[in-house]
DOFI-286711 format. One record per residue: residue number from 1; residue in three letters; x, y, z of N, C-alpha, C in turn. Coordinates in steps of 0.02 Angstrom, whole numbers, plus 50000, padded with zeros to 5 digits. Example, Ala and Ser with C-alpha at 12.3 -4.5 7.8 and 13.67 -1.06 7.14 Angstrom:
<pts>
PT 1 Ala 50660 49716 50390 50615 49775 50390 50660 49835 50390 $
PT 2 Ser 50642 49888 50354 50684 49947 50357 50645 50002 50394 $
</pts>
This chain:
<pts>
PT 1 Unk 49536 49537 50501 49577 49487 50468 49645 49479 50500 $
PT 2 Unk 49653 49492 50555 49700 49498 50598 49756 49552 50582 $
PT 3 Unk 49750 49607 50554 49780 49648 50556 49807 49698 50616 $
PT 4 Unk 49752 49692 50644 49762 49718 50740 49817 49680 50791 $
PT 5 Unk 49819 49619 50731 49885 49573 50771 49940 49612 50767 $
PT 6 Unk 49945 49643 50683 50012 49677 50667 50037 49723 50709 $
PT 7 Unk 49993 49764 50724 49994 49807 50767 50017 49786 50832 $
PT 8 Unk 50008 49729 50865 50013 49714 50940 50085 49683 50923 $
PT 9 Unk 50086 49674 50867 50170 49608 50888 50172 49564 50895 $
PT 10 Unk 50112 49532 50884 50084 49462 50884 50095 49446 50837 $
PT 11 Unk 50104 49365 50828 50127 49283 50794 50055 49274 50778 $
PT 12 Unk 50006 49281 50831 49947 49251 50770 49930 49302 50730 $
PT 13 Unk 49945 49346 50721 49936 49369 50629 49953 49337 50593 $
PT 14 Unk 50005 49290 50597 50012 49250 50538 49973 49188 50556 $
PT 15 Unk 49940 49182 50586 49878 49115 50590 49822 49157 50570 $
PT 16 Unk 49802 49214 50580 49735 49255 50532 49749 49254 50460 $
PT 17 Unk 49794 49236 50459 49819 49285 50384 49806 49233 50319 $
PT 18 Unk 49838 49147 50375 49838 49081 50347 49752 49073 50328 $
PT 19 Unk 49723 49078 50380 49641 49062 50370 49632 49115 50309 $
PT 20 Unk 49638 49164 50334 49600 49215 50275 49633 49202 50218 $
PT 21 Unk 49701 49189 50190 49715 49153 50130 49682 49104 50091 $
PT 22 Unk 49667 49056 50138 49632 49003 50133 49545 49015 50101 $
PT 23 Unk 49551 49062 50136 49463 49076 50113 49470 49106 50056 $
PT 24 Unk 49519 49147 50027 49516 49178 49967 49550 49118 49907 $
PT 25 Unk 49576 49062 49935 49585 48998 49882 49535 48963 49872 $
PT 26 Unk 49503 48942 49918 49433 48919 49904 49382 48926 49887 $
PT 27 Unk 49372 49001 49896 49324 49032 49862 49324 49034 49780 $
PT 28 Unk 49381 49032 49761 49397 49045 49694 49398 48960 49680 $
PT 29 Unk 49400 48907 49729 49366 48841 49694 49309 48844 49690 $
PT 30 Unk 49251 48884 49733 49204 48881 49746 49153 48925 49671 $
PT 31 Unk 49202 48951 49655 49169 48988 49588 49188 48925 49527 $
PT 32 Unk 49248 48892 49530 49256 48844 49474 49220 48792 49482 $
PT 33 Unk 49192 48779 49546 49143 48725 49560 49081 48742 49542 $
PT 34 Unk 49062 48792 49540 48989 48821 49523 48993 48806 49451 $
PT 35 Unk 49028 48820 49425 49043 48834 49334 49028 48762 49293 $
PT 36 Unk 49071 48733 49354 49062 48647 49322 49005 48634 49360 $
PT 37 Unk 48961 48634 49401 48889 48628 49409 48845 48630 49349 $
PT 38 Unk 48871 48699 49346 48823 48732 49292 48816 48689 49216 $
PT 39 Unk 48881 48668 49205 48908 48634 49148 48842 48578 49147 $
PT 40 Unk 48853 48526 49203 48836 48463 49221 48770 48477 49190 $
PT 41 Unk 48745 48540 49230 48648 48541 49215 48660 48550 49158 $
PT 42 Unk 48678 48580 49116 48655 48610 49040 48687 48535 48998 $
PT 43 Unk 48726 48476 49031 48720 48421 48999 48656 48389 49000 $
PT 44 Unk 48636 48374 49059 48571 48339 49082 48514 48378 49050 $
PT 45 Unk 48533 48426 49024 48461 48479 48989 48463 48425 48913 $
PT 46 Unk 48524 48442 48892 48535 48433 48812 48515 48351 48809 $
PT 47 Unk 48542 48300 48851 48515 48242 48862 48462 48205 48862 $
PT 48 Unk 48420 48268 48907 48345 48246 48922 48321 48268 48834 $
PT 49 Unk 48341 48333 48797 48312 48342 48760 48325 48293 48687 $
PT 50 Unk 48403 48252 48680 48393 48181 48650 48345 48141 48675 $
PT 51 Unk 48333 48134 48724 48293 48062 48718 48232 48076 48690 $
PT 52 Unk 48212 48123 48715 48116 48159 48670 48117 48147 48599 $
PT 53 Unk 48181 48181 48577 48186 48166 48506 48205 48092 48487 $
PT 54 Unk 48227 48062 48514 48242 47984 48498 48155 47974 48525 $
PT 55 Unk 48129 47977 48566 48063 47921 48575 48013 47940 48530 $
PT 56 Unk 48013 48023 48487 47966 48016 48443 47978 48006 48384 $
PT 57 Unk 48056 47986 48367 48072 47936 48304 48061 47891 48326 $
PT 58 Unk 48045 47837 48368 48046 47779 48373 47971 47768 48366 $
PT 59 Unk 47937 47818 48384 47862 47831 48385 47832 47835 48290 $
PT 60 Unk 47860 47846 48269 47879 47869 48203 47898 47796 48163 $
PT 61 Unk 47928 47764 48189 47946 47715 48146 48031 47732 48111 $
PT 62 Unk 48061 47770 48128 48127 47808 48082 48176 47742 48099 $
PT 63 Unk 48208 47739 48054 48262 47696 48055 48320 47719 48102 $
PT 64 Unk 48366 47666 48130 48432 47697 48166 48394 47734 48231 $
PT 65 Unk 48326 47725 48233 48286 47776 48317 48314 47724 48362 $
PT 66 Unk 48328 47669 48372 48363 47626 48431 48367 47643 48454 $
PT 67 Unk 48458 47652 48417 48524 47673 48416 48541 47739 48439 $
PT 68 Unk 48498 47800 48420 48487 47851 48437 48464 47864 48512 $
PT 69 Unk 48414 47802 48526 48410 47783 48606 48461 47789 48651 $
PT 70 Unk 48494 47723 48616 48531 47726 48652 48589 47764 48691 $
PT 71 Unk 48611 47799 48641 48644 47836 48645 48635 47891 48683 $
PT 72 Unk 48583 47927 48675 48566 47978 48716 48542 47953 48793 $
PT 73 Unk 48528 47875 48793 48538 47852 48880 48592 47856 48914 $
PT 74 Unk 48641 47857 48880 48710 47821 48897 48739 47928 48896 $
PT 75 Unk 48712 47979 48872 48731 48045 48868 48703 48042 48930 $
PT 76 Unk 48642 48031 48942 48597 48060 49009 48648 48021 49055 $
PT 77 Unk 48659 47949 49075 48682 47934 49128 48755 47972 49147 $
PT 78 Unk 48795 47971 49069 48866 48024 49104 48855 48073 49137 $
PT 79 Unk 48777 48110 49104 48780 48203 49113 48766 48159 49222 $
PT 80 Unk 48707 48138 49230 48716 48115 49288 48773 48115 49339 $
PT 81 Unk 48788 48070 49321 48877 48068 49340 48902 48109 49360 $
PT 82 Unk 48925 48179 49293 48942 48209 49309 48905 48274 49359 $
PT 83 Unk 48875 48262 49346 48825 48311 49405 48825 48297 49467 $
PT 84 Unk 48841 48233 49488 48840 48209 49561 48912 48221 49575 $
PT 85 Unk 48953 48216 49532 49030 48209 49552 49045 48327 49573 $
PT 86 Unk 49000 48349 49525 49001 48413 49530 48988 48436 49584 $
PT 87 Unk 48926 48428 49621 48877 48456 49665 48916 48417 49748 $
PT 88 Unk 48956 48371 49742 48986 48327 49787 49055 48376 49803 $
PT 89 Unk 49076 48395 49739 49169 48432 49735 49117 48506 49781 $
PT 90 Unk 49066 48536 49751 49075 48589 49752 49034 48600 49839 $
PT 91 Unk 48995 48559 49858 48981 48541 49938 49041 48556 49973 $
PT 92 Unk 49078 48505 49957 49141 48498 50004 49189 48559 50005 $
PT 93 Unk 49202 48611 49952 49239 48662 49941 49211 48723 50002 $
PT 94 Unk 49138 48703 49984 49094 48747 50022 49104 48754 50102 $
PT 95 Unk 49115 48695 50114 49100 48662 50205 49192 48691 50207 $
PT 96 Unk 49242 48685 50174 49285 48719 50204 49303 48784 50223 $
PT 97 Unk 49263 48819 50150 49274 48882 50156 49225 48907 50209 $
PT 98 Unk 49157 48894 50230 49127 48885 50284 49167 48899 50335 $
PT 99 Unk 49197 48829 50345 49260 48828 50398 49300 48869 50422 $
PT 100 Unk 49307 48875 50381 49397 48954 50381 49337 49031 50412 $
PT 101 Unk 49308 49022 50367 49271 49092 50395 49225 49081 50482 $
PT 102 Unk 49237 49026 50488 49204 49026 50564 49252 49013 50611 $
PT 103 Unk 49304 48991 50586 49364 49013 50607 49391 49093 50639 $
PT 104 Unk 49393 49111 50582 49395 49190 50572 49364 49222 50621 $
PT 105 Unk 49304 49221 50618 49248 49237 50648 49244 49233 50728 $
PT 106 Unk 49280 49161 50749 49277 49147 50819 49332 49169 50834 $
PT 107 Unk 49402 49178 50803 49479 49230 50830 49450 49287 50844 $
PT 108 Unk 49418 49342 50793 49394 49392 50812 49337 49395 50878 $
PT 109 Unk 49298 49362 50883 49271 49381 50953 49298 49365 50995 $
PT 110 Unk 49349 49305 51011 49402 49294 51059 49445 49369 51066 $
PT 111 Unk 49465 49378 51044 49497 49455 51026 49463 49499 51020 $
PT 112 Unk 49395 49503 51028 49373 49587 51045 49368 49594 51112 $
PT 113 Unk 49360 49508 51149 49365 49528 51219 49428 49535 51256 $
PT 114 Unk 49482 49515 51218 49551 49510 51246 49590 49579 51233 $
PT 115 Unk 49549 49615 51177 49582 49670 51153 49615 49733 51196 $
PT 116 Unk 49574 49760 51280 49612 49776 51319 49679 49750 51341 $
PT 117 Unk 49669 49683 51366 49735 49678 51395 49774 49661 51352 $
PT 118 Unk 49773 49644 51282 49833 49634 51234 49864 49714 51224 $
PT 119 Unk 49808 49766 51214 49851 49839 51228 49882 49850 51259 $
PT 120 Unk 49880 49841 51343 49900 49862 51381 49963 49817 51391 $
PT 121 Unk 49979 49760 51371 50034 49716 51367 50066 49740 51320 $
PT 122 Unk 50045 49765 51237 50084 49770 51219 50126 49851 51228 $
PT 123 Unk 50096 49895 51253 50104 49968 51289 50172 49959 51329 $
PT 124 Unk 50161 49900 51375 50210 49882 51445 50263 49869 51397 $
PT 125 Unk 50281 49846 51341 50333 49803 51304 50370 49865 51245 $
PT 126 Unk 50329 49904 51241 50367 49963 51210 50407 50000 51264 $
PT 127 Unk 50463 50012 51230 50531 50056 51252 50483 50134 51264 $
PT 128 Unk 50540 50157 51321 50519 50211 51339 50538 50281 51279 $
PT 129 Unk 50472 50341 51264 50501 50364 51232 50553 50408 51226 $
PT 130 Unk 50583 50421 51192 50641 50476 51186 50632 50539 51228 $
PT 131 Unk 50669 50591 51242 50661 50641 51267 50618 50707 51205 $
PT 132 Unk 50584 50749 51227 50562 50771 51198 50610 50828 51133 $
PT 133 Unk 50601 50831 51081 50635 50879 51052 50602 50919 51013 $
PT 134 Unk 50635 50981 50960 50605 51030 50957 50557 51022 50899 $
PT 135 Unk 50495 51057 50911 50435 51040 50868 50423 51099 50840 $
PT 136 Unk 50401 51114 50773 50394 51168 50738 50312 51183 50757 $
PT 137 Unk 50314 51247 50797 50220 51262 50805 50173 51261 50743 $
PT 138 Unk 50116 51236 50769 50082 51238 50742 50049 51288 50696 $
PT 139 Unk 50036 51296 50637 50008 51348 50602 49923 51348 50586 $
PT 140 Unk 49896 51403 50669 49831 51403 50664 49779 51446 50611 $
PT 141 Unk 49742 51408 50587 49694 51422 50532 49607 51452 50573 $
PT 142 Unk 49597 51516 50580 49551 51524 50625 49479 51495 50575 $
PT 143 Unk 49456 51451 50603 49378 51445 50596 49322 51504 50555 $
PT 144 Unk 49264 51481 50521 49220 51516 50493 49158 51529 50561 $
PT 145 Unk 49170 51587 50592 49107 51582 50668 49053 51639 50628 $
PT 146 Unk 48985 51585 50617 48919 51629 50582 48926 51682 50647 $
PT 147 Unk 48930 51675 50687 48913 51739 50738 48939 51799 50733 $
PT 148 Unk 49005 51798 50724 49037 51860 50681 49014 51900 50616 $
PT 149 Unk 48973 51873 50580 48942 51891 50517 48906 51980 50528 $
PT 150 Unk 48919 52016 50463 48875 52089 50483 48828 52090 50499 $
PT 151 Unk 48770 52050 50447 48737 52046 50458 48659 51994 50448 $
PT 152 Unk 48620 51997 50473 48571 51957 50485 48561 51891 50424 $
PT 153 Unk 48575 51917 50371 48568 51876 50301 48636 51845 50294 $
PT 154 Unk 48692 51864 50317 48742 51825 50322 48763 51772 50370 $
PT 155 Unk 48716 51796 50422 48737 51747 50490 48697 51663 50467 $
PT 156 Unk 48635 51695 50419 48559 51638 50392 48599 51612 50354 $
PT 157 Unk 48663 51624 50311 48666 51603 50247 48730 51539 50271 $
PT 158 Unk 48761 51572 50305 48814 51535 50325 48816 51482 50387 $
PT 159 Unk 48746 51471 50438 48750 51428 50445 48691 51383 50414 $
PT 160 Unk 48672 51402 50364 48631 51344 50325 48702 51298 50280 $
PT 161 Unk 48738 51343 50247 48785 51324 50223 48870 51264 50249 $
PT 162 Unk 48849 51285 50326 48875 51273 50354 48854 51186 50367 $
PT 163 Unk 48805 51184 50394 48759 51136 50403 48773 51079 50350 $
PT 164 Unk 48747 51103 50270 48760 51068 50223 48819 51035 50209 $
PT 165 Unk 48884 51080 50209 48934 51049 50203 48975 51005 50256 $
PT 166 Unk 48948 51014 50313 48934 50952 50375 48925 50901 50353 $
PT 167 Unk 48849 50913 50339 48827 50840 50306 48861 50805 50254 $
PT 168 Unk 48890 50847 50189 48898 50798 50147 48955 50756 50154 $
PT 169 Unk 48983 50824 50223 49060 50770 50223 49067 50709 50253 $
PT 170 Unk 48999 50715 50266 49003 50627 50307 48994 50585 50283 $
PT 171 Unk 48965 50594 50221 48948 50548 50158 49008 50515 50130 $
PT 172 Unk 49091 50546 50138 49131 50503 50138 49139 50428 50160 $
PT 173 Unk 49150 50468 50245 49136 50415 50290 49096 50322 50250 $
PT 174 Unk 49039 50371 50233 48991 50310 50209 49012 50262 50142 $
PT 175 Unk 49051 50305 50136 49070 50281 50053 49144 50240 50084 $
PT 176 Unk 49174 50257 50137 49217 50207 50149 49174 50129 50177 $
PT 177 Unk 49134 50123 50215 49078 50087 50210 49087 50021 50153 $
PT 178 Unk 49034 50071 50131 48993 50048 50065 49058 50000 49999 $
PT 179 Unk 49111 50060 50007 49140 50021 49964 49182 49957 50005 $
PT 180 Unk 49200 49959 50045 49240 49900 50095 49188 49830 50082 $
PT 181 Unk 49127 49837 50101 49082 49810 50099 49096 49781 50027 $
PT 182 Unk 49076 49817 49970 49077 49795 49900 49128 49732 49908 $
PT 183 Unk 49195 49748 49901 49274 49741 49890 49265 49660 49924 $
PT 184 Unk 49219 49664 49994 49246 49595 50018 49181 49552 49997 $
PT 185 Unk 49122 49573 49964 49070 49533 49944 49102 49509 49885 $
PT 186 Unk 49115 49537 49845 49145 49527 49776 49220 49496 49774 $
PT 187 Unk 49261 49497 49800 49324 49465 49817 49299 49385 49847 $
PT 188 Unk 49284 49410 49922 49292 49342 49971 49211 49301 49939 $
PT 189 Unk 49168 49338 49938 49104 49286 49927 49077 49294 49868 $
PT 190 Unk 49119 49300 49830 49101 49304 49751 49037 49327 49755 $
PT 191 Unk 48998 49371 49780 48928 49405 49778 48932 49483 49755 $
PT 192 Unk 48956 49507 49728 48942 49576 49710 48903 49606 49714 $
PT 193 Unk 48863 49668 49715 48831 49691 49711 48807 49738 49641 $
PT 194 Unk 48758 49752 49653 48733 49794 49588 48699 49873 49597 $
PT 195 Unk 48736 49882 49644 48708 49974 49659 48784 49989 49711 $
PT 196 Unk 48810 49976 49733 48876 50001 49754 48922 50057 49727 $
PT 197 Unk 48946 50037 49669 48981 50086 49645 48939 50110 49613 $
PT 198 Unk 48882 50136 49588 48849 50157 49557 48820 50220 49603 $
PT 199 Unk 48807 50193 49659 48771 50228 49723 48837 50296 49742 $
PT 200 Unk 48902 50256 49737 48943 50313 49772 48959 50358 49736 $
PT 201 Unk 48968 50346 49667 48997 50394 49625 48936 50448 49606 $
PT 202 Unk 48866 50441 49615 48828 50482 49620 48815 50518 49670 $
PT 203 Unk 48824 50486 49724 48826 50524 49777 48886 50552 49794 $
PT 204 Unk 48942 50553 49771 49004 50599 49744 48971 50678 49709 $
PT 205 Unk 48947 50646 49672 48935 50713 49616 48888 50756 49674 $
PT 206 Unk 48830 50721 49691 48803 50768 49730 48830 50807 49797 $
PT 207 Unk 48899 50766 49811 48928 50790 49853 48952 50861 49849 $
PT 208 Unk 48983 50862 49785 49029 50898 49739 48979 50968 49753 $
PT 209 Unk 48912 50975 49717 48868 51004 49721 48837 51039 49765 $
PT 210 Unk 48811 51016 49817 48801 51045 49870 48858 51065 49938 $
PT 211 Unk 48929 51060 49935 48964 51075 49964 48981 51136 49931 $
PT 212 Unk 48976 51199 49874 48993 51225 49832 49009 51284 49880 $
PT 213 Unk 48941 51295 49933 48933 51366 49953 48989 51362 50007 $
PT 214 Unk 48961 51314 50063 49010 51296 50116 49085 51303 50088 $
PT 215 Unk 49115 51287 50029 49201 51285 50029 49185 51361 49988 $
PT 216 Unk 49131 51391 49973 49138 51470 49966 49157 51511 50012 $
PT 217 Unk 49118 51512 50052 49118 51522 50141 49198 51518 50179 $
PT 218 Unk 49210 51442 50181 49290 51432 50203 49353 51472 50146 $
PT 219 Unk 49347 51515 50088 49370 51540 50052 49429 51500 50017 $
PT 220 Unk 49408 51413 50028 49447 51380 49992 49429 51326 49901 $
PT 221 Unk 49400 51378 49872 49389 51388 49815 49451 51402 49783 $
PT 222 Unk 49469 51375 49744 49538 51390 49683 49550 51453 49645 $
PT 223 Unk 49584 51511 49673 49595 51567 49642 49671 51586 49646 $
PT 224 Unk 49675 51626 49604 49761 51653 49579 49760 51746 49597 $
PT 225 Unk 49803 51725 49681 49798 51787 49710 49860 51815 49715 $
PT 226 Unk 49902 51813 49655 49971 51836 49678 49965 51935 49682 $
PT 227 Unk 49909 51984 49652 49914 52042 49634 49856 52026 49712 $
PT 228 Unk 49801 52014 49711 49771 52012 49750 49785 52023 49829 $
PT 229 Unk 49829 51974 49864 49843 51986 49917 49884 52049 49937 $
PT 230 Unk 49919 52088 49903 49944 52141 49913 49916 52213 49888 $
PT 231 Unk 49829 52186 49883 49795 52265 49884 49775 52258 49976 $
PT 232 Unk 49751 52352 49957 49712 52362 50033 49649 52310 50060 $
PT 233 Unk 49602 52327 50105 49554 52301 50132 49512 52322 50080 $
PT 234 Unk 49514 52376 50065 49454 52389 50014 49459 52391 49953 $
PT 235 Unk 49527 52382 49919 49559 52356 49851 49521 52282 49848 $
PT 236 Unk 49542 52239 49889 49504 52178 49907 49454 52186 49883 $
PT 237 Unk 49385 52213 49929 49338 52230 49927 49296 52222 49847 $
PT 238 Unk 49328 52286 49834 49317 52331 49741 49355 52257 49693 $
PT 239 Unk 49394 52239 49708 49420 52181 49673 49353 52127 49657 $
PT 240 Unk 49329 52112 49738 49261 52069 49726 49209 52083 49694 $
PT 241 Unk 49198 52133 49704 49151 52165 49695 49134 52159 49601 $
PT 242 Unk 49202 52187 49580 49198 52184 49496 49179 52104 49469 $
PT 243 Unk 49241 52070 49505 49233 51982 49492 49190 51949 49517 $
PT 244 Unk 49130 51981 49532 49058 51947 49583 49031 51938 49502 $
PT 245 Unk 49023 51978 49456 48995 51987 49411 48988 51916 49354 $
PT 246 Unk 49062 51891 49349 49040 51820 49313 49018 51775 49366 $
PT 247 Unk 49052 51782 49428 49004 51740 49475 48945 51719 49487 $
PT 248 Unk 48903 51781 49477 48832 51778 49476 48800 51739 49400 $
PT 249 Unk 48826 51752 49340 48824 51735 49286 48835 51669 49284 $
PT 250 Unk 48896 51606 49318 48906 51559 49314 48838 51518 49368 $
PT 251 Unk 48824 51546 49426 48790 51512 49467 48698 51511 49434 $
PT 252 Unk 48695 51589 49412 48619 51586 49378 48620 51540 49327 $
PT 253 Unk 48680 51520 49295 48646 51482 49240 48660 51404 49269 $
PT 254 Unk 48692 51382 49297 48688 51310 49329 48623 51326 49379 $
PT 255 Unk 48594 51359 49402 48520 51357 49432 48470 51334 49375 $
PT 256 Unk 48483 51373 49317 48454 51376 49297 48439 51327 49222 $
PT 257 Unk 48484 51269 49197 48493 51228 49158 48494 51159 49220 $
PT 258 Unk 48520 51163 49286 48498 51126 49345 48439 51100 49360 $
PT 259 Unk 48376 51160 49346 48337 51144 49364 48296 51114 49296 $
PT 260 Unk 48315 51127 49252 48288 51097 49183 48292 51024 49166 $
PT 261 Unk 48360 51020 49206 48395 50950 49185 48337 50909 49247 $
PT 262 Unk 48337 50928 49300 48301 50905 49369 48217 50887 49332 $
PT 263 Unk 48184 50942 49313 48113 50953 49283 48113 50907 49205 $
PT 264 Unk 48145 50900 49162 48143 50843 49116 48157 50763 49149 $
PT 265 Unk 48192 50757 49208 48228 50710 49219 48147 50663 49279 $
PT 266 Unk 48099 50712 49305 48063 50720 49331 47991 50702 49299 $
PT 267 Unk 47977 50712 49256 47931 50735 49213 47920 50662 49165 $
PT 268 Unk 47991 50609 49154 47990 50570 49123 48009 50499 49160 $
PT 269 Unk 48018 50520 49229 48024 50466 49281 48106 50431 49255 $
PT 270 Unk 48164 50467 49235 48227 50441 49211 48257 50399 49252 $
PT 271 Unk 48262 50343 49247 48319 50291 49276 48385 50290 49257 $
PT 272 Unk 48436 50256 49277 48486 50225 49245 48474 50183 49217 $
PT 273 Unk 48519 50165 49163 48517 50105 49096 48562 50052 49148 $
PT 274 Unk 48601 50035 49203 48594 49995 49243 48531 49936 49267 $
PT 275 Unk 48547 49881 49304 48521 49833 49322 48467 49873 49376 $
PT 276 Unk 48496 49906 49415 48483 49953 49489 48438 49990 49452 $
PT 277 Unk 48444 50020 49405 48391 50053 49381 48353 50125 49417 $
PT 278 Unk 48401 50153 49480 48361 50195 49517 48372 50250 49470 $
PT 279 Unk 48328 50311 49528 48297 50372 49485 48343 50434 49492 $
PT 280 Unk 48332 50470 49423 48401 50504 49425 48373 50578 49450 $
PT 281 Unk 48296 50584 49443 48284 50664 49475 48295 50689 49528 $
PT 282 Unk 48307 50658 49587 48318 50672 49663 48400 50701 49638 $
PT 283 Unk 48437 50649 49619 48508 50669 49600 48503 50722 49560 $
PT 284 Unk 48462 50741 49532 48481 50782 49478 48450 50862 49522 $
PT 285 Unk 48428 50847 49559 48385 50894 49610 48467 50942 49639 $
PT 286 Unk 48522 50903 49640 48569 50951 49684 48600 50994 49646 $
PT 287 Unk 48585 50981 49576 48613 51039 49522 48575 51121 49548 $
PT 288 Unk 48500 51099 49552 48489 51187 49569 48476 51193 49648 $
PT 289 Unk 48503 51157 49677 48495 51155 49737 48567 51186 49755 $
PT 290 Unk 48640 51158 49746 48674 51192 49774 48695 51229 49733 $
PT 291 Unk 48666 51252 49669 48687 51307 49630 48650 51375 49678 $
PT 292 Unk 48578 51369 49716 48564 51396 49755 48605 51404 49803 $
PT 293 Unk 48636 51375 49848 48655 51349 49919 48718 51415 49903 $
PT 294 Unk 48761 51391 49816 48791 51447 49810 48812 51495 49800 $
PT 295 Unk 48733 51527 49774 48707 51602 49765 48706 51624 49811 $
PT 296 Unk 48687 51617 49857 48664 51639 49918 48739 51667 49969 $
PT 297 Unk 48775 51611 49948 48829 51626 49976 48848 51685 49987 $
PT 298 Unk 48872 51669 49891 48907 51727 49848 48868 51814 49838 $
PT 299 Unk 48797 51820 49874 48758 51871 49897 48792 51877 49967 $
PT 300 Unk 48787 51843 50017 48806 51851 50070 48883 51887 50073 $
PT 301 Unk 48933 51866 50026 49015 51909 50028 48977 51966 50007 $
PT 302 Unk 48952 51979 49937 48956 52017 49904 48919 52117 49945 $
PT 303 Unk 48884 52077 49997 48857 52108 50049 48926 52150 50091 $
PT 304 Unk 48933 52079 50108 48996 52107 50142 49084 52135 50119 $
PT 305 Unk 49080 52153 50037 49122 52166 50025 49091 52236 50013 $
PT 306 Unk 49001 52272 50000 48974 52324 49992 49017 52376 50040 $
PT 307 Unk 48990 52325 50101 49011 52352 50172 49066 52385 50179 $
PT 308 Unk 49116 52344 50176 49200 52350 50177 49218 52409 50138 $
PT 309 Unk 49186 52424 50075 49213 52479 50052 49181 52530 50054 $
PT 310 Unk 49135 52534 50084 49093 52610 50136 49145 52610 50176 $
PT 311 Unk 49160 52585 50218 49215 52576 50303 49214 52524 50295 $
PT 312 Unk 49307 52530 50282 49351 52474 50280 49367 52449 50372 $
PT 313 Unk 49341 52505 50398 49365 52485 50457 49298 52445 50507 $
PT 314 Unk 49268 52434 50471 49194 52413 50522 49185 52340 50521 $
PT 315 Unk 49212 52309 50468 49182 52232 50451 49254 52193 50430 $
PT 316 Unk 49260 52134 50474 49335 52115 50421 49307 52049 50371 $
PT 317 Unk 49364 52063 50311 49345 52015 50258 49369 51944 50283 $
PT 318 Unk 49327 51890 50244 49362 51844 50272 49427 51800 50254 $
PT 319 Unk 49459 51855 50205 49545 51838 50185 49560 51877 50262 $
PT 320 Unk 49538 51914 50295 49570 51940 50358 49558 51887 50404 $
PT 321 Unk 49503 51850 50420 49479 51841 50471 49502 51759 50497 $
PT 322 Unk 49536 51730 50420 49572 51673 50414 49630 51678 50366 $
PT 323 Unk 49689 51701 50395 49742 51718 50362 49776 51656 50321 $
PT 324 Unk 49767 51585 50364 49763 51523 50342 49744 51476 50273 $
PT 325 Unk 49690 51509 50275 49657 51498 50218 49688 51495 50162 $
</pts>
């Protein structure tokens, strides 16, 4: 929409900006033109349905059935009228807004091929920068490496986990997508959709869900470590070790009401009360899925906090291993 102009320092941003205005005024005739379309037909409905009733009073013999004729000829020819004067306004609204968007349409490919050398012109036209000054270093956060893990069930756990929360984070990505998409169907072409926001915010939740173990793993889960950070390696340790205990308690029972909710939801083929109408068991599938994803985890520390407090000196925790965190 010529926003890439802004960026370059370019004057025709404000000629993108004019068209794309334009398309968002017309469009919004283009919805008041539909409306009065719509109007026109549901005259010509009610019209056609006087005259039926006038020709079988007249059929009838009823008094005043003429008159009743007539009248409902003279309804039909306005509704006419107005229907041609409708479908004529709302053509022509159309062929502009048409316009503007092929407009639009032809700046931008003019400009995806010009888009090098407008960079590089506008690069040449920026001032040289300042001299360098002093920068506060960076504060490095070391990485979760499965390869470091004690052992064999931890190295399995964490890059499955790892994997997962890969994936879901890309599902953002998609949801920037999806919703952009929505925003300009529903804005610029009055077309909305009917699974968009419906689609993301579920696929949110499942996000939520199966990322559980993975931000277990990165040890950026929400806890209150002010006594905590100032025990030993194996204070640590014995610390987890005690508090593994509702852990396990919270994750068995979301496995386990997860999978109930999944197996009823399954069993009865559940939709949404939406238009979209899709199926809610797949979604409902990530309740014992990453309630799994973060059992497994939370076995995998709990392993390694066993460890730590046999010999504190053999295995480091991973409050050691990412001080960052």
């Amino acid at each position: 929409m010529g926003v890439h102009r802004l960026y370059l320092k370019s004057r025709w941003a404000v000629v993108f900006m004019l068209l794309f205005l334009g398309i968002l005024v017309t469009n919004v005739e283009v919805r008041q033109a539909r409306n009065e379309i719509s109007d026109a037909h549901n005259q010509v409905r009610l019209a056609e349905g006087k005259i039926r009733r006038a020709e079988r009073a007249i059929a009838k013999g009823r008094r005043n059935a003429e008159q009743k004729m007539a009248k409902a000829q003279a309804a039909m020819a306005e509704a006419h009228r107005a229907e041609t004067v409708a479908n004529e306004k709302g053509a022509h609204i159309e062929t502009i807004s048409s316009t503007l968007g092929g407009l639009v349409l032809l700046l931008l490919t003019i400009d995806a091929l010009l888009l090098p050398r407008l960079v590089r012109e506008a690069r040449a036209r920026e001032p040289a920068p300042p001299p360098a000054a002093f920068q506060c270093p960076e504060v490095e956060c070391g990485e979760h490496d499965p390869a470091r893990e004690p052992f064999l069930f931890n190295r399995v756990v964490s890059r499955i986990n790892g994997f997962a929360g890969e994936l879901v984070a890309w599902w953002s990505v998609l949801a920037v997508f999806v919703y952009y998409y929505e925003v300009i169907a529903r804005y610029v072409f009055n077309s909305p959709t009917n699974w968009a926001h419906e689609a993301m915010f579920l696929m949110f939740g499942m996000q939520y869900l199966l990322a559980g173990g993975y931000v277990l793993r990165e040890g950026s889960h929400v806890r209150v470590d002010v006594f905590y950070t100032r025990l030993s390696k194996r204070g640590k340790a014995l610390v987890d070790i005690l508090t593994s205990v509702f852990f396990f308690i919270f994750t068995l029972t979301l496995i386990w009401t997860g999978w109930t909710f999944f197996m009823d939801s399954y069993q009865v083929n559940e939709v949404s009360f939406t238009e979209w109408a899709v199926q809610y068991w797949p979604i409902k599938f990530a309740l014992p899925l990453g309630g799994m994803l973060l059992l497994l985890q939370g076995l995998a520390q709990l392993l390694k906090d066993i460890a730590v407090l046999k010999n504190p000196e053999a295995i480091e925790l991973d409050a050691e291993v990412r001080p960052g965190s």
